[in-house]
Every structure is written in structure tokens, then in C-alpha cells.
N, C-alpha and C positions, 0 to 999 in steps of 0.2 A: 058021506063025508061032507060036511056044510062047508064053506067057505068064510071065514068071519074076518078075511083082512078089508081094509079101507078102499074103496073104489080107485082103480090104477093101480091097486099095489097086490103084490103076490104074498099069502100067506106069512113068508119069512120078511116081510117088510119093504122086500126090493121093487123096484114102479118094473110095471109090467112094459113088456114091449112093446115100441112107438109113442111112450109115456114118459116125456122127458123131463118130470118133475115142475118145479115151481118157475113161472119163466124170469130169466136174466133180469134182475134188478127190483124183483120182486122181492118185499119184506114182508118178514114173520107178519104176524096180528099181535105176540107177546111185543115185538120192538118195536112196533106203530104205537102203542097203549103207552110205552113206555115213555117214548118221546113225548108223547102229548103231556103226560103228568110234568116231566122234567120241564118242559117251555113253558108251562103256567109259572114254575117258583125258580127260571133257570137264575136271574138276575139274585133272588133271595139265596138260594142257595151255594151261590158263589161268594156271594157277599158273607155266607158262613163261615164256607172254607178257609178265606182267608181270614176272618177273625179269630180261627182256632190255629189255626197257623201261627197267625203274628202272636197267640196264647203259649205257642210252646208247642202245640199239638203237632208233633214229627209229619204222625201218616196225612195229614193236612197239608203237612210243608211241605212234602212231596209230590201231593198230588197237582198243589199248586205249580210248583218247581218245572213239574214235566210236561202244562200245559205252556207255562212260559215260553221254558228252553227244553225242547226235546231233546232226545240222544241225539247228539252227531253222527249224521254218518258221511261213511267218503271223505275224512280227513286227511290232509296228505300224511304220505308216510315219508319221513326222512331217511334214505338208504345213501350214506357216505359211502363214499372209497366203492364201489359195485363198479365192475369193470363196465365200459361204455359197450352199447350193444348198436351194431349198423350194418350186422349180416347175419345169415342163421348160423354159420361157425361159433360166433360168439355169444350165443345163448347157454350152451352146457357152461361155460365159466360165471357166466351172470348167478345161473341157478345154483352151482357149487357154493358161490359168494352169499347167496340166501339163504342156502342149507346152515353156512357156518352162523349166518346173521341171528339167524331161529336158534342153533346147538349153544350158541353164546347168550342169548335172552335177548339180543337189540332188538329183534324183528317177534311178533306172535306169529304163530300159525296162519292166524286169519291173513291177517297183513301180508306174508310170506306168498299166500295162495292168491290173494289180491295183485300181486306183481309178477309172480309166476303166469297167471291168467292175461296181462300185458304181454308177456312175453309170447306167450303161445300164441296170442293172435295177431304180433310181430311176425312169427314165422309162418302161421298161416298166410299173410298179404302176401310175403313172399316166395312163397310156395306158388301162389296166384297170380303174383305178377311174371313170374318165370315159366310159368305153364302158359300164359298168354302169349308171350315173347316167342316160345317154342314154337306152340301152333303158329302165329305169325310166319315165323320163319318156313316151316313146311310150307304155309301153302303159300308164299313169294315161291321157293324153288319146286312148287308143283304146277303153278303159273294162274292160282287162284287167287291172288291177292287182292287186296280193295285199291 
């Protein structure tokens, strides 16, 4: 049975062990070739795009568009009336009030999980700050304190 996969790699493709593939920060040879072509005409071919663009050419004016102004991300979310949250008691009413906010359309999903993910790691600190407190307190009345 001959062997005919590529030096470090095991017949099915996968890099054999202690072969950890191409190292961190390493690029292809196709996206090295690639770049070099684009940086000889990068100024000509922008100065395209936007002439096809300001032409009417949509997929131009997009592409333009999205190097301008990328998508936003991390916009605030507006959540009105969401009851105030300043202990973990009041996170199941926060989250109730984001359930309704999603089942009514104010809030998306994403949005929804983005404030929900606040809140959990509100109740995490506090989970944290109260477990610190406690040990504290043990080991004052164990007579280990600092």
C-alpha cells in the first residue's frame, strides 16, 4: 500500500501528529499573489469603483458604501420602562420584561440576548462578590483573617 498524501499529512488529509499545520500568521501563496496584483492598480481600481458607482452601478455602490461606513455594531439598545435591576432578586422581572419586549417586536432576539448576557454577568459579580464576603467572614471567625 503506497502512501501518496503530502509530507505531514495523513492519507485522509489530516497533518499528522506533532504537525501543527501552517504557523500563526502565515499566508496562503494564492493571498500573497493576490495582494501584490491588487497594490500595483489598488488606486486605479478604486478610482473605478467609484465611477461605476456614481454610474448607477448598485453592486459598486455597495461595495463602496461598506468600505466607507461598515455595519454597526454595538449600537445602543433602547429598553424603556424595564424594571431597574441592583440585586439578583431583580433580574427574573428584568428578563420577564425582555421576553415581553421580543413577543411584542420592540426588542430582536439578538438585542434581547445582548441584555440578557448584561444581566447574567450582573449576577455573576454578585454571586462573586458574596462568596468573597462569606469566605471573609469564615475565616475572621476562624481567626485567619488578613
Amino acid at each position: 500500500m503506497t502512501n501518496d498524501a503530502p509530507k505531514g499529512r495523513t492519507v485522509a488529509g489530516r497533518f499528522t501528529a506533532g504537525n501543527p499545520g501552517r504557523p500563526r500568521g502565515a499566508r496562503h501563496k494564492t493571498t500573497v499573489a493576490v495582494e501584490k496584483l491588487l497594490d500595483a492598480d489598488a488606486r486605479a481600481i478604486t478610482k473605478k469603483a467609484i465611477d461605476l458607482a456614481k454610474g448607477g452601478d448598485t453592486t459598486a455602490l455597495r461595495l463602496c458604501l461598506e468600505r466607507i461606513a461598515p455595519p454597526r455594531r454595538g449600537r445602543p439598545v433602547l429598553v424603556t420602562g424595564m424594571p431597574t435591576v441592583t440585586t439578583a432578586s431583580d433580574v427574573p422581572a428584568a428578563i420577564s420584561f425582555i421576553i415581553a419586549a421580543v413577543a411584542a417586536g420592540e426588542l430582536t432576539t439578538d438585542e434581547a440576548a445582548d441584555v440578557t448576557a448584561i444581566l447574567d454577568k450582573f449576577v455573576k459579580a454578585i454571586e462573586i462578590t458574596d462568596l468573597e464576603q462569606r469566605l471573609k467572614d469564615i475565616e475572621g471567625r476562624l481567626g485567619h483573617g488578613a
